[in-house]
Each structure stands twice: as structure tokens, then as C-alpha cells.
N, C-alpha and C positions, 0 to 999 in steps of 0.2 A: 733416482737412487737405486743401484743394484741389490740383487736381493743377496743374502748370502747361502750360501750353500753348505747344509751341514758335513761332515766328514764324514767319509763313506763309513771307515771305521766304526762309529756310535750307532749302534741298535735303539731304534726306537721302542720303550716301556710298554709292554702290552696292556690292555687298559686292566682296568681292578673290579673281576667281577663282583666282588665284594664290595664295594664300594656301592654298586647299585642295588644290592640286596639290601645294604645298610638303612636304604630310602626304606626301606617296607619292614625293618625291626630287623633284632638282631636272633639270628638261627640260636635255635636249641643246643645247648652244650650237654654232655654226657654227667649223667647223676646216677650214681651209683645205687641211693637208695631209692629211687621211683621205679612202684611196683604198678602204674594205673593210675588209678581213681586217687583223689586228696581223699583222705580219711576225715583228718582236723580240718574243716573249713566252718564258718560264719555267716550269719545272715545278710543275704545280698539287694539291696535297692529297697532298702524297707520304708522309707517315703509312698514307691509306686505301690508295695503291698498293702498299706494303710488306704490309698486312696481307693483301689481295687473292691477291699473288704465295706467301705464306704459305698462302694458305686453298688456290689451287691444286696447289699442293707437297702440301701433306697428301690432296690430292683422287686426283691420280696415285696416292700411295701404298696408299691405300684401296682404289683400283680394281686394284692391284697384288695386297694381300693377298685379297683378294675371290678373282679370278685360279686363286690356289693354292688357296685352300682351299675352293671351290663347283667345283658339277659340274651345268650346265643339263642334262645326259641324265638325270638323275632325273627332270625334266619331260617328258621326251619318251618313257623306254621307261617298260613297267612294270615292277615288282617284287617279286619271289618271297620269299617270307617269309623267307629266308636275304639279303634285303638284295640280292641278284644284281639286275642289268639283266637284262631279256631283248630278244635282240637286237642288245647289244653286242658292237663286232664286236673283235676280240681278246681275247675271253673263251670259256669251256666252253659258251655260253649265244648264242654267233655266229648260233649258225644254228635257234636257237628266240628265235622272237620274239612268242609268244601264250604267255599267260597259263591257265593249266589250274589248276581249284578241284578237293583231291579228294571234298567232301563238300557239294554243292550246296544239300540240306537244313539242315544247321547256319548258312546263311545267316538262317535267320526265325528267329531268337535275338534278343531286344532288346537284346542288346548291340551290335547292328550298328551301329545308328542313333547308339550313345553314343560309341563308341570308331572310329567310321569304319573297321573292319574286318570282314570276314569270318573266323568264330571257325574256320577249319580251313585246312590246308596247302594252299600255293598254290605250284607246279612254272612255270616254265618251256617249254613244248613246240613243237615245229617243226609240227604239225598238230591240230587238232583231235580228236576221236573221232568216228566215221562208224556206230557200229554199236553195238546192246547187247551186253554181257559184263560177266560178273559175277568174282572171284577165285577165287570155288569153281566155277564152269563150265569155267574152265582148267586147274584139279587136276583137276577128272573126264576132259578133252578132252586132258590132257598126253603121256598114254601113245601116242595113235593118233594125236594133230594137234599138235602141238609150235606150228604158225604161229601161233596163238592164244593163247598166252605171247606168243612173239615181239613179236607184235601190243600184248598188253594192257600188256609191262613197259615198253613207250617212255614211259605214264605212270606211273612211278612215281616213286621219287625217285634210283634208280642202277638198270642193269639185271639183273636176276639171270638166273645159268645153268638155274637150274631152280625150277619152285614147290613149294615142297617143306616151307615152313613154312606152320602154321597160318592160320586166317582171325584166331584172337585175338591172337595171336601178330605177324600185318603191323597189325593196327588198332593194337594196343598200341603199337610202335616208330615206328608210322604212316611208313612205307615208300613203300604202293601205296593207293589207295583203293578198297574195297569194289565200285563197282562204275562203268561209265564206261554215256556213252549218247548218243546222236547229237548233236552240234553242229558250232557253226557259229562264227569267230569274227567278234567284233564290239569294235569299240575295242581288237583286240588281246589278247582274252580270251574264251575259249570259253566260249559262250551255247548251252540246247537250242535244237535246229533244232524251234521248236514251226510247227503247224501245223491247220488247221482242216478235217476231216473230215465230213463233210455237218452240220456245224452243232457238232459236238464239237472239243473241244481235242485234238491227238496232239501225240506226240513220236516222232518216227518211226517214224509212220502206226501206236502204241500207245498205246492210251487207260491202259492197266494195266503195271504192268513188276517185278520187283526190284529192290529198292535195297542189294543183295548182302549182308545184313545180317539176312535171315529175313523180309521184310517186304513187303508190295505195296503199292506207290505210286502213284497216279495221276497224269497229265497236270498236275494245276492244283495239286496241292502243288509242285510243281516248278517251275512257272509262279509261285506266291508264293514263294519263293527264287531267281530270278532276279527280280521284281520289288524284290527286299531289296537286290540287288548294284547293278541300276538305280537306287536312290535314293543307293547309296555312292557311285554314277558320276559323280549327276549333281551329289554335294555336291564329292565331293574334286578329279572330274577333268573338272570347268567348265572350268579352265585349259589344261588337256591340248587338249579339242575345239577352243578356242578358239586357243591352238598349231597345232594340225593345218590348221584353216581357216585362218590368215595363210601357215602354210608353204605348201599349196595356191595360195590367190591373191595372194604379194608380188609376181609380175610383173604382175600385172595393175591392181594399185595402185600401184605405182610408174608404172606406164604412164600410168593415172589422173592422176598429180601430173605429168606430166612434162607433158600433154596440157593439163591446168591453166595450167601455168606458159607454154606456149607461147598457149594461150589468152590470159593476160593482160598478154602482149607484146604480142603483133597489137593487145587493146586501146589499151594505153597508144598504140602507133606510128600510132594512127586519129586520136585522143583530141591529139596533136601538130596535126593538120591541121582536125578537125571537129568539138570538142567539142560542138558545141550540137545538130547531129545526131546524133550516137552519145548525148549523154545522152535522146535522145529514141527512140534504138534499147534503149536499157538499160533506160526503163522498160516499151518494150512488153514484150521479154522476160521482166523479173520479171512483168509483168500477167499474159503468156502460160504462164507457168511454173505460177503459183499456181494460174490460171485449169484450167490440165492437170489441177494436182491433186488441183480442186473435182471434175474430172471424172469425174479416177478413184476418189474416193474414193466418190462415186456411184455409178456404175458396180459398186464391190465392194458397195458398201451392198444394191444394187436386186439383185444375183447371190447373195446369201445367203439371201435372202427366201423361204420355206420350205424350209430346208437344217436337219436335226435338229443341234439342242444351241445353232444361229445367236443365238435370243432372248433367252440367261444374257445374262446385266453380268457386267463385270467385279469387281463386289464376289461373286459366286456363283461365281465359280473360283478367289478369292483369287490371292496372289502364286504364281505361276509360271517357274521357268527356263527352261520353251520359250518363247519369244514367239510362237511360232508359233499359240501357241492365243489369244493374245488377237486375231488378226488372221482369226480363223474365226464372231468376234462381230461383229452389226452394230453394236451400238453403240458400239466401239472405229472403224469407217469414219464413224459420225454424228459423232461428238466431231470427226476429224479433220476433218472438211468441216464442221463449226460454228469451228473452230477458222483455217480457211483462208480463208472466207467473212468473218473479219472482219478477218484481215490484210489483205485484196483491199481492204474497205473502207476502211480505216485509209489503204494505201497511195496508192489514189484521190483522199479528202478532203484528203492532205497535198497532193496536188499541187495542188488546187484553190486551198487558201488561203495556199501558196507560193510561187505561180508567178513575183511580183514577186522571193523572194530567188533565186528559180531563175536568174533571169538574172544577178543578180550571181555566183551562182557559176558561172557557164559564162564570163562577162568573165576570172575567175578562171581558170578554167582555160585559155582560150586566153594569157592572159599566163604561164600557168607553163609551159605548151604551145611558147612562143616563148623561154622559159629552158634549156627540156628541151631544143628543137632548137641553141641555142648550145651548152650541155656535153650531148651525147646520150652520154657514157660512165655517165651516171646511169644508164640505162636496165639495165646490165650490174649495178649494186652488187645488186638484189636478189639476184642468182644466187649471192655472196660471202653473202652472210645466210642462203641458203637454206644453203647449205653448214656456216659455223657451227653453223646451228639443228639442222641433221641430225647435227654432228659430239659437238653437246652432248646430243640426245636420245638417239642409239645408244649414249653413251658409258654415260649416265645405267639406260637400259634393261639394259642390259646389266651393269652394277655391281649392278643392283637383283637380277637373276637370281643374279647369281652367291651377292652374300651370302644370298638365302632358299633358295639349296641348297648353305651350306657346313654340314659337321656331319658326323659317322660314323653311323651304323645306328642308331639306339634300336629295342629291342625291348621288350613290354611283355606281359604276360599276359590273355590272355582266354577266357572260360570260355563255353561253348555255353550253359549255362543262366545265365548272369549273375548268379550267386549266389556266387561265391567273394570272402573278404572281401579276397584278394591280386587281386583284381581292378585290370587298368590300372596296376600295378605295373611297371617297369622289371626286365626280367630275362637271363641269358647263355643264349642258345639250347642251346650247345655242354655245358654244364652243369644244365640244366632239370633233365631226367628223374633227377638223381641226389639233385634239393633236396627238400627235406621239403612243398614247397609243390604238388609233381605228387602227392604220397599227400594233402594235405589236401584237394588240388580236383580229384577225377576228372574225366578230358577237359581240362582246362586248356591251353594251349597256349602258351608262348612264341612272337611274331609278330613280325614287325618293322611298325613302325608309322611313323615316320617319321625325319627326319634332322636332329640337334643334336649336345651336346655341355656339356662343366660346363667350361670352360675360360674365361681371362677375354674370350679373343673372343667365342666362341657368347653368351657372357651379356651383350655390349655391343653383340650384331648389331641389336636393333631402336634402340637410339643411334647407328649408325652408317649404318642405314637414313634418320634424320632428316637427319643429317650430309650423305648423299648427296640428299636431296630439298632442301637448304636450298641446297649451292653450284648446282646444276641451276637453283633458283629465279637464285639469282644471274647467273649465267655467262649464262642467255636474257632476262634483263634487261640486262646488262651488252651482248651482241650487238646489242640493238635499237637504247639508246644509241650506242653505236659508230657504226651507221648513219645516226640521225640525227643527229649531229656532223659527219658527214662530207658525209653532202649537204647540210648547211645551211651548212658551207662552203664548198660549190660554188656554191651557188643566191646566197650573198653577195657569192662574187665576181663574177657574172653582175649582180646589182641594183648595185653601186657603181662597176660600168665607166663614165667619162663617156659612150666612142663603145662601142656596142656591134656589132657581135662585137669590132674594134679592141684596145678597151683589158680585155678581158679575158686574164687573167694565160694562160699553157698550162697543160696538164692542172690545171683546177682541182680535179679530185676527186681525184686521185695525192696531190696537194699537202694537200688538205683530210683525209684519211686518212692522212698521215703526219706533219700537226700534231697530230690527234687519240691518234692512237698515241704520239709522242714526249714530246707534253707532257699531255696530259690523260687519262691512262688514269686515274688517282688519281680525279682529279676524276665521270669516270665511273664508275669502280667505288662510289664515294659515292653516286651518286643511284642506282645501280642498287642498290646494298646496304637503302637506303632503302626500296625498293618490293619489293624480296626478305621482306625483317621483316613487311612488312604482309602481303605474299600468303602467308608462314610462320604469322601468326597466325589468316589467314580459314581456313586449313587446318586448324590443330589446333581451331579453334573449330566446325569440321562433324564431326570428329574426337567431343570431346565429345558436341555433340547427340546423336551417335549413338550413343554409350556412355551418354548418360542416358537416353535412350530405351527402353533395354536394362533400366536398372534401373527403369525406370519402372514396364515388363513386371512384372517382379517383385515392386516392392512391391505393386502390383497383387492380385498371386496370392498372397500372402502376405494380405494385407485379406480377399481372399474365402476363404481358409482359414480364418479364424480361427473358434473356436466361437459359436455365433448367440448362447448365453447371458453368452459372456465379458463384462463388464463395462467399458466403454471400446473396443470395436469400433470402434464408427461415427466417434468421435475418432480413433481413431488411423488410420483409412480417410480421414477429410474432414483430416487433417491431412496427409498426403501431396499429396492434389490442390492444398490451396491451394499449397504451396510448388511444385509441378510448373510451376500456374500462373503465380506470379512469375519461375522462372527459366527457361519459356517469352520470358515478355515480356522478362527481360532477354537474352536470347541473341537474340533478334530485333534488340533495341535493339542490341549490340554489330555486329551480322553487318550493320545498313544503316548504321553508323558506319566501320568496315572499309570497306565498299565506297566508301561515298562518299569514303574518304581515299584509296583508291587511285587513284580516279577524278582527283579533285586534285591529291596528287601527280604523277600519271602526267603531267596538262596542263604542271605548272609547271617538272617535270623537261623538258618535250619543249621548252618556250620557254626555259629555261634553258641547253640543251646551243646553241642557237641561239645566244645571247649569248658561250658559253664559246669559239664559232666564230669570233665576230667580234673579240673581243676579247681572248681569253685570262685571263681573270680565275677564281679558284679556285669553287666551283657553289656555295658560300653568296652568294658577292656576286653571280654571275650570277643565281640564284634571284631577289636581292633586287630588281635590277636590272630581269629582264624581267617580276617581278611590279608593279613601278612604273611601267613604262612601259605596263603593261597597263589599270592603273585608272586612270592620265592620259588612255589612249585610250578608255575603257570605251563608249562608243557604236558608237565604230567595232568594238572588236569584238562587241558586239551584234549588227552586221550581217552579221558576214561570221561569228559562232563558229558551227558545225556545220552551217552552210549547203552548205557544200563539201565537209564529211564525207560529208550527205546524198547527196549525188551520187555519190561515191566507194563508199559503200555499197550503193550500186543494181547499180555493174559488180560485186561482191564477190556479189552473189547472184545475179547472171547468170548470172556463172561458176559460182561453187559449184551451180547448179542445171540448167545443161547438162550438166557432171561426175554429177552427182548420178544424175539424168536415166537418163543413160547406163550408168551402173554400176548401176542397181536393175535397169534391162533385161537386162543382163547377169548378174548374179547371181541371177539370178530363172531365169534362161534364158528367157528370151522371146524371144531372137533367133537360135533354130534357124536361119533362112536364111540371116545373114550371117556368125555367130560363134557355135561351141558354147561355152554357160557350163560354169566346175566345180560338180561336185555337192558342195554344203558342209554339215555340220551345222546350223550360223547364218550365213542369209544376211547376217543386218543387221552381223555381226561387219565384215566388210572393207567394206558400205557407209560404215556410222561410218566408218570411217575413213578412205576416200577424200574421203566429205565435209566431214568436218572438217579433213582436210588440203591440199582444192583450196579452203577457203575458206583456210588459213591461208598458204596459198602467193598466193594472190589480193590477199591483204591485203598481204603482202611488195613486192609490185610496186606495188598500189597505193597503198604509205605512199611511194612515190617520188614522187605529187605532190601527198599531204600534204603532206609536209616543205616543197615546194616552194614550196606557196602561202602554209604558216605562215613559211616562211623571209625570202618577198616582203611577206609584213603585218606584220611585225617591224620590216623596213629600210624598210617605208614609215613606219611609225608613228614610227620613228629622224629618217625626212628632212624629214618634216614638220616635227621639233622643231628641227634643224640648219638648214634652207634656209626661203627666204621664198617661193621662184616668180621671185624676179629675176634679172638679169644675173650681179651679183656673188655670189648664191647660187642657184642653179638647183637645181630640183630633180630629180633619177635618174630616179623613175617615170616611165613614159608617160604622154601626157596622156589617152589613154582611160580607165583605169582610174581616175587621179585622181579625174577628172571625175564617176566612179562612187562613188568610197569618200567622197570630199573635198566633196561638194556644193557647196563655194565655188568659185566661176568662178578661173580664173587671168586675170590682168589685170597690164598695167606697171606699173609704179611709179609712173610718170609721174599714170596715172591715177587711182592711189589717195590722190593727193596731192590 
């Protein structure tokens, strides 16, 4: 059948681009009486506000019971195998604050490594030992030198009048320990004072000694049981060093962030007057920053260059808790400087093939620049954020201490030879020596090991550790919002003033913050709740990985256990990998699913709160609303989406890397001349965190003219839809910017006729 052919004559209907606007809501029509902001508006989502005020109620409480029942000086002092602090000060134990081990050798037991304990009694004492003596040296020396008792019963475990019991006799009750011998303390626990003698190990300046016990000992058995207690140290009391270093440098971090913060005022207050030079000062400094640390990385690379052990990789010394030692390797300084070398470049080429959006985003900022200078009390709300954000992370840190040291003593049994089958067993110190289980396990010991409990709290502490990391998630989402609600009701009332400064309302951000607070707290705890759930799930989903990881390990070793002649070996080994395989892939596939939603959420929540500013409408229809006005304008923000991020991001690592900068030299101690650093365990502990905290304070100020600019491409994208460019509808924007976003000339009406 022939087709037919339409007649040349009939024009075919151009299609209706209105039609497909129509899918994403219908454009804004001109209203004569919208001056901005709703005035008359209503409480919005007040369900989510109820449940919100509910979750904080229970939050208080929590951090209430926490409170009573944790004790953070577990983390800070140590503790003597009777559960004692040492060093607490209104206790027997005030004025001994190091740690005294009586039986140093029982440390190379492999039960050390299992039970994270040293298998013998551990005292309390106010000094060290400075000298060898043995128990039975003081019964022979008692009759003519009494000082030597004196001396030796400070370590024991009470003092006695006289030695006058046996040697089997103190070991049996274990009293006093067999014998002491020079140390020194270190973390608060007496270490031998070892030392090196023309190329030999001593212990105070003795290569050979008694271990009061019949025995002669040398230097480096002793030396491998203080290497035993160094690997307890470095598993159990990472936290403690890492404690010790923040107590040492919180002023000088604090100082950091303040330094920061005042840093990124002067910015912004520059950035009001000269955006287009300062953004042209912001990339020399990253240039010059990176460029530094091409240099130094050099620098360390070419200074290692025949230095013994320099040449390992890092796969040849495996994971390590010093960091210290992978920074002694060149090729941990060549990674970095292969690694910095191509950020340089990256950040170069950007600028090359975006120099055209470059300028739109500087027209940008000088317009937000001239928002900022009508309501300059913006410039202040950071400081209210920083304040929040600090009142919810201290609050959060601190709930977290409290509940992982609530609990009474647990004590548990451990046996020097690691052979008792009551091994790690829960048992009553006070009671031990009379149970049937000290005659079945000679040397056994009841210890205290660490701090719980059978109660139905102890048993729902890591439920109520989620509890406290979920409202935390909340509460610094719920902050942010807050913030951008409230400047984008300033920045709204600034774009819909006809005469500007004139018809802008007074205090628009007073005003904008207590619309926000009065009526929309609901509405923001909703999208904040929203983006709480997803960053709750990216968590427990790194959570997993890392406990499958664990058992990965294991079926592993479990495969190559098995006998070579078993039959079905190699199955039941290739059947583990494939499935590891698949839920590899799928864990990856969820964890860039997560992200990218938070990612989109987080956009549509921030042009949402924007709408909820202007209007007052509950954050589903605001969502729905500034997601439609978005795909109506989807070119324009083509133009302008993360164009002005980019530039924002540039002052955000100035900052963070003058801060940075400065704090390595200082920590490092590089600047004997002008400022002595502290001597810290890990230095990079309080770098982290100065730098991660002068970028997040950077960010704080500089989402002041985020908002600013998303606030101004919102109500432009609004006036376009409302006003024509005429008389009778005029449009708010400046004509520079127009001119820039709008490509179409503004012309009379007259003309366009």
C-alpha cells in the first residue's frame, strides 16, 4: 500500500515548547502584589517537628545516663590489676601515678598478645626503681641495713614492718615481686632503663643480673618482655597517646581554627570589593601551596637517598601504627609528589578550558558581593553555625566517652603459660585464691581486664552508641539547613526589593531566622532527617565491608588449612572467592548509589530550603517546586551549576593550606626561632585535625556566598518566569548580570512589536 504524501502546501506545526515545560509544573505568572518573602505563612510538617523534639528529649536523656554511669579517667590514668586508677586524685593511689609490673618476664607468654594483658600483678607506685635488689638480698641486708626493706617494700602491694616471710611464701600470696631493677617511666609505666654499652645491651650498665628467683637473666630477655608490653601499648593504648597529644596541643588547635575563621572573614570582606582579583590571588596560592609541596616532597625524597632501610616499599613493612616509619621511605615522598604533580596539572588545565565560565562566576560574585554589602550581618551567621556545630560535636564526643567507659571492673583469669582451660574466664579477685580453679591452674591469676557489665544497659551500650551517632548525624544536618534557610531569606529579601538598599525590609536575617525557627523547624528537620538515613546507611555499609573483610581473612585460612588429600578442597576454596567476588561488586555498586544520592539530595534539599524561604510551603512541595523550576531553566543552570562552587573551592584550600602550612611547621618543630613546638607522640594527630577543621570552618563562611548566589539564581529563574523586561513588569535583576545569564538583549516593548 502506497504511502500518501502530504501536500506541499501544509506547514508542518512546530512542536509546543510548552507542552514540555508543562511535564515539570506550570511557570510563574506575574503578581502584582509579591514583594519576596510570604509574610502570612503557617506551621510547616509539624508531625516531623514533634518527632524531632521527641528524638531530642530522648538525646538529653541519654547523655544524662551516660553522665552517671561512664568515668572518661579510665582513658586517661592506668590501671592496677585491682581495677584502682593510678593517680587519682582522692584516692589511696593520689600520689602514685606509674604503673609498676611485679614480674616483667611473664610478659613473653602468648597469652599476652590474646587477652591484651600482662599475665602478673600490676601496683600502682609514685617512682620507679632506680637500683637492683632482689627479696632475698633484703632478708640477708635486714639485720645491718633495714633502708633496703624500706626501699624495696614501696613496691609491693602494702608495706610490711619486717621481711620476715619466706621467698615461696611472698610469691605464693604474691605480695612483693621477686626482684625490681632500674627503670624508667614511660606512658606512665615503669620501663627497664636499657641502654647500650660499647655495642652491648645493659640494664643498668648490667649485661647479667638475678631475676630473685634462682636464675640469671640477661639484658635482652628483658628487653623481649618489655617489647611484649610495647605491643599491648601500642594495641590497647593508641587511644590514651592519642588523648595525651590532643590534651598537649587543644590550644594550639583551637588557635589554628580561630586563625582560620578570622582568615576567612578578611576573605570574604575582600571578595565584597574585588572578586575578580582575589579569585585571581586564590589560585596563585593554591598553585603556590601545591607547588611547596612538589618541593618538599622532593626535597625529602633526594634527603633520604643513601640513608639505611630508605629503599623498603611500603608493602615490605606492612601496616604499621607509627606513621612515622612510612615517612623514613622514599617511596611514600615519590607517591606524594607523583600524587601532587598531577593535582598541579589538573588544576592548571581547569583553568585553561574554563576561563570563559570563570568569569561568569566572578559577575556572580560581585553581584552576591553587592547583596552581602546591603545585609552584611550575613557575614556574622557563620559564627552561630560554628557554634551549633561545636555544641553538637562536644556534646556527641563526649556522650560517646562517656558510654564506652560505663561498666564496673570485669576481671578474668590468665595463666603465664596459656594453657589453663579456665583461661579468660570472668572471676572475683577477692575470692580467687580459695576457688578450686588457682589449685587446677598453677600461677593463674585473676586481672582485671576491662570495664562492662550484665545489666540491661551495659548490654544495649553499642544500640545506644548507633542512637547517639544517628541524632549527631541529624542535629549537623538539621544546623546546616537552619543556616541556609535563613540566609536565603535574607538574600530574597535583598533580590525583590524594587529600590535597593530603600525597599529592603530591616534586619532581614533577624527576620529570616525567626521565620525559619517559628514555622519551619518541621519542615527542616524532614530534609535534614532525609540525609541523616542516607549518611546512617553509608556508614553501617563501611561498617560491613569491613567485618566481611575480616571474615574473608578467615575463610581464607580455613581453605588453606584444609588437608591437600581432602576431597572437594579446591571447591569449596573457588567457592568462597566467587561469592567474595560478587559481593565485592555489589558493595561497591550500593556505596556509589549512596553517594550519588546524598549528593542529590543534598542539591535539592539546599534549593528547597530556598523556596521554603520564600514562600512558606511544607519541603515536599518546596522540593517539588524548586525541582521544576530547575528543569524549566536547565540551561541556565548548566551555566552557572558548580561554576561558582569552583571558585569557592579554590579560597577553601588557600585557607585550609596556609592553616595547614603552618601547623606542620609547628608541629614538626621547625620553627625554633619564632615558636617552640610540643614534643607529641603523632605529630600528624592534631595536624588532622587542625586541617580538617580550618577546611570545615572555611567552608562555614564560605557557604555564605553559596547560598547567596543559589539564592540570586533561584529569584532570577522566579523573575524571569513572572516579569517580561517592561514597564508594567520589570524585572529585579541588574541589567549586568541579566545580560550575562539571559543572552537575550532587553529591548521596549514598543520594539518588540
Amino acid at each position: 500500500m502506497a504511502k500518501k504524501r502530504k501536500p506541499p502546501n501544509i506547514k508542518e506545526k512546530p512542536p509546543d515548547n510548552n507542552l514540555e515545560a508543562k511535564k515539570y509544573g506550570d511557570p510563574r505568572t506575574f503578581d502584582p502584589d509579591f514583594k519576596g518573602p510570604v509574610v502570612n505563612r503557617s506551621c510547616t510538617d509539624v508531625l516531623c517537628f514533634i518527632i524531632f523534639i521527641l528524638f531530642i528529649i530522648g538525646y538529653i536523656i541519654l547523655g544524662l545516663i551516660a553522665w552517671v554511669h561512664g568515668d572518661p579517667r579510665r582513658v586517661a590514668y592506668p590501671t592496677d590489676s585491682q581495677g584502682h586508677f593510678c593517680g587519682q586524685k582522692g584516692t589511696p593511689n593520689e600520689n602514685k601515678s606509674i604503673l609498676f609490673y611485679f614480674n616483667l618476664f611473664s610478659c613473653t607468654s602468648p597469652s599476652v598478645m590474646v587477652n591484651l594483658q600482662c599475665p602478673t600483678t600490676q601496683i600502682c607506685v609514685s617512682k620507679c626503681p632506680e637500683k637492683f635488689l632482689t627479696y632475698v638480698e633484703t632478708q640477708l641486708l635486714y639485720k645491718n641495713d633495714k633502708t633496703s626493706w624500706t626501699y624495696y617494700s614501696q613496691f609491693c602491694k602494702s608495706p610490711f614492718p619486717k621481711s620476715d616471710r619466706s621467698l615461696s611464701q611472698i610469691l605464693m600470696d604474691d605480695d612483693c615481686p621477686a626482684a625490681i631493677f632500674p627503670s624508667k617511666p614511660f606512658l606512665q609505666r615503669c620501663f627497664p632503663d636499657f641502654s647500650t654499652k660499647n655495642g652491648t645491651l645493659t640494664v643498668g650498665n648490667k649485661t647479667m643480673f638475678e631475676d630473685g628467683k634462682g636464675k640469671t637473666r640477661n639484658a635482652g630477655e628483658l628487653r623481649a618482655a618489655a617489647n611484649r608490653i610495647n605491643k599491648i601499648l601500642d594495641a590497647k593504648s593508641l587511644g590514651m597517646r592519642l588523648f595525651e597529644d590532643y590534651a598537649t596541643t587543644w590550644y594550639w588547635i583551637l588557635m589554628g581554627l580561630i586563625i582560620a575563621m578570622l582568615l576567612s572573614w578578611i576573605f570574604l570582606i575582600l571578595l565584597r570589593f574585588t572578586a575578580g582579583f582575589l579569585f585571581w590571588v586564590f589560585m596563585s596560592g593554591v598553585v603556590g601551596v601545591i607547588g611547596y609541596g612538589i618541593w618538599h616532597c622532593y626535597k625529602e625524597y633526594n634527603n633520604l637517598r643513601g640513608r639505611q632501610n630508605s629503599h623498603f616499599t611500603i608493602y615490605d613493612i606492612g601496616i604499621q601504627t607509627d606513621i612515622s616509619m612510612y615517612l623514613q621511605l622514599r617511596q611514600t615522598w615519590f607517591a606524594f609528589m607523583i600524587i601532587l604533580c598531577i593535582l598541579e596539572a589538573l588544576v592548571i588545565l581547569t583553568l585553561i578550558f574554563l576561563r570563559n565560565r570563570i568569569r561568569i562566576s566572578i559577575a556572580l560574585l560581585k553581584e552576591g558581593s553587592k547583596a552581602i554589602r546591603y545585609v552584611p550581618t550575613t557575614l556574622i551567621y557563620p559564627v552561630l553555625t560554628f557554634t551549633f556545630l561545636s555544641i553538637c560535636i562536644c556534646y556527641w564526643a563526649v556522650t560517646a566517652v562517656y558510654l564506652a567507659t560505663s561498666g564496673l571492673p570485669i576481671y578474668k583469669i590468665i595463666a603465664p603459660a596459656g594453657q589453663c582451660k579456665h583461661e579468660n574466664k570472668t572471676c572475683d579477685p577477692e575470692i580467687f585464691n580459695t576457688t578450686e580453679i588457682s589449685k587446677a591452674c598453677p600461677g593463674a591469676q585473676c586481672i582485671f581486664a576491662f570495664y562492662g557489665g550484665k545489666s540491661v544497659y551495659h548490654q544495649y551500650i553499642p544500640t545506644l552508641q548507633i542512637f547517639n551517632l544517628f541524632v549527631f548525624l541529624w542535629l549537623i544536618n538539621f544546623v546546616f539547613a537552619l543556616g541556609q534557610c535563613t540566609l536565603a531569606g535574607a538574600f530574597a529579601s535583598y533580590y525583590w526589593a524594587s529600590k535597593k538598599p530603600e525597599d529592603i525590609p530591616p534586619y532581614p536575617l533577624f527576620t529570616a531566622f525567626g521565620r525559619a525557627i517559628r514555622y519551619h523547624t518541621g519542615s527542616l528537620a524532614f530534609g535534614s532527617l532525609i540525609l541523616a538515613l542516607i549518611q546512617m546507611f553509608r556508614i553501617v555499609l563501611e561498617y560491613l565491608d569491613k567485618r566481611l573483610k575480616v571474615l574473608r581473612t578467615r575463610e581464607c585460612k580455613t581453605c588453606w588449612l584444609s588437608e591437600p588429600g581432602e576431597v572437594g578442597t579446591i571447591s569449596r576454596a573457588a567457592a568462597p572467592e566467587s561469592q567474595n567476588n560478587i559481593s565485592k561488586f555489589l558493595q561497591c555498586c550500593l556505596k556509589c548509589c549512596f553517594w550519588c544520592l546524598e549528593k542529590a539530595v543534598k542539591f535539592l534539599n539546599r534549593n528547597a530550603y530556598v523556596m521554603i524561604a520564600i514562600y512558606g510551603k511544607n519541603f515536599c512541595r518546596s522540593a517539588r517546586d524548586a525541582f521544576n523550576l530547575l528543569i524549566r531553566n536547565v540551561l541556565k543552570v548548566a551555566v552557572m551549576d558548580k561554576v561558582t562552587d569552583f571558585v569557592l573551592i579554590l579560597g577553601k584550600m588557600l585557607v585550609t593550606g596556609c592553616i595547614g602550612v603552618l601547623a606542620f611547621l609547628l608541629f614538626t618543630e621547625r620553627l625554633p626561632i619564632l615558636i617552640e613546638g610540643p614534643s607529641l607522640n603523632y605529630y600528624w594527630v592534631p595536624l588532622l585535625t587542625v586541617v580538617i577543621g580550618s577546611y570545615l570552618v572555611a567552608h562555614g563562611f564560605f557557604s555564605v556566598y553559596a547560598m547567596c548566589i543559589d539564592t540570586l539564581f533561584i529569584c532570577f529563574c522566579e523573575d524571569l518566569e513572572r516579569n517580561d523586561g517592561s514597564t508594567e513588569k520589570p524585572y529585579f535583576i541588574a541589567p549586568t548580570l541579566h545580560g550575562i545569564l539571559n543572552k537575550k538583549q532587553l529591548v521596549p516593548q514598543k520594539q518588540k512589536e
